[in-house]
C-alpha positions, 0 to 999 in steps of 0.5 A, spaced: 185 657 112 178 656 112 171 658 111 167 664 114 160 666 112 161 664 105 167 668 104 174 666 104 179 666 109 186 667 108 193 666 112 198 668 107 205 664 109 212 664 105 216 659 109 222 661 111 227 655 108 226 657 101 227 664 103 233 663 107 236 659 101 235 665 096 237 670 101 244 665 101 245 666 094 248 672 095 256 671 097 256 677 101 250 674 105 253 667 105 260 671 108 256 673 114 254 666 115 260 663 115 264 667 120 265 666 126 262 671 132 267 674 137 265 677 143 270 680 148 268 679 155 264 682 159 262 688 154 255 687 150 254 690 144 251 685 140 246 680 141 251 674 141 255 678 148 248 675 152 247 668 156 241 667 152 245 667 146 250 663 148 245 657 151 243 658 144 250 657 141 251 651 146 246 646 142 249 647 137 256 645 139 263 649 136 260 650 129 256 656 127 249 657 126 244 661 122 240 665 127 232 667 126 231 673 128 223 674 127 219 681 129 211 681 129 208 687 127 200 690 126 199 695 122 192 698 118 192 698 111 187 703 109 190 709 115 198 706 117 198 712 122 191 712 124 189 709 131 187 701 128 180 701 128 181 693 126 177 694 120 183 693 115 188 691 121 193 686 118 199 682 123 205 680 120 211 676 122 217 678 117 224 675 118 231 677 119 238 673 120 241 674 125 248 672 122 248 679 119 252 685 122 248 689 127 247 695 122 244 692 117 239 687 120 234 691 121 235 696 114 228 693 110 231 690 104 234 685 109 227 685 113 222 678 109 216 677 110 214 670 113 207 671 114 200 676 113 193 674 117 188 679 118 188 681 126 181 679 126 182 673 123 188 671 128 183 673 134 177 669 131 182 663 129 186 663 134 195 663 135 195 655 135 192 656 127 195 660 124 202 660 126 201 653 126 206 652 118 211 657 122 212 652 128 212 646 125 218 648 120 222 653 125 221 646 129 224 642 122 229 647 122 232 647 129 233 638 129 233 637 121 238 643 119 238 646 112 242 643 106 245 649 102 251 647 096 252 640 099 253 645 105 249 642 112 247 649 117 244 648 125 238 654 124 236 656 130 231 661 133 234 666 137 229 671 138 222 674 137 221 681 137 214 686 137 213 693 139 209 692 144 
């Protein structure tokens, strides 16, 4: 990323199109991926029931789509229960695809890992620099779609979640 004070400075990025196709590799993932959502009207029980979601869903006609779903989260390295003296705080973005059921989304074997910046690095850089490579592909995705086995997927980002 750049040079601080003679020292290195990194931001680690793991791009989301190479993740996304290993992840389709498992046939239970790519089931997922292939069937269609259904929701009755009027009951809300997953996050394909909303009218966000279905303005999503609009742009990409009747096919279905792979949903990005990404959660941002801090952390201290040295003391992850501690009061994050941003000493050794790092920020990290991981993914998920939304195209998973509902209880398995957030088990943590299914939760990748996007990006790792240290919080000062993110503060001292700033927003724009560092989630740079993530937009610009989440943007490739949403108007070029992802080729996987000849087969061509609409991606779309759905939400971004974070604790605070």
């Amino acid at each position: 990323m750049g040079i601080l004070s003679g020292k290195p400075v990194f931001c680690h990025y793991i791009p989301i199109t190479e993740t996304i196709k290993r992840l389709l590799t498992d046939d239970a993932v790519m089931q997922c991926c292939l069937s269609q959502k259904t929701s009755q009207l009027g009951v809300y029980e997953d996050l394909c029931d909303g009218v966000v979601y279905s303005k999503i869903s609009q742009t990409v006609g009747l096919t279905g789509f792979l949903e990005i779903l990404l959660y941002q989260d801090a952390f201290e390295v040295v003391n992850p229960l501690g009061s994050a003296k941003k000493v050794h705080k790092m920020v990290a973005v991981y993914m998920v695809l939304g195209n998973l059921p509902y209880h398995a989304r957030m088990k943590t074997d299914n939760l990748q890992l996007v990006m790792l910046c240290r919080d000062i690095d993110l503060a001292r850089f700033g927003q724009r620099t560092v989630f740079d490579c993530l937009i610009s592909e989440l943007k490739g995705l949403e108007q070029n779609g992802l080729t996987f086995n000849s087969r061509l997927f609409a991606v779309r980002l759905v939400c971004v979640l974070g604790d605070n």
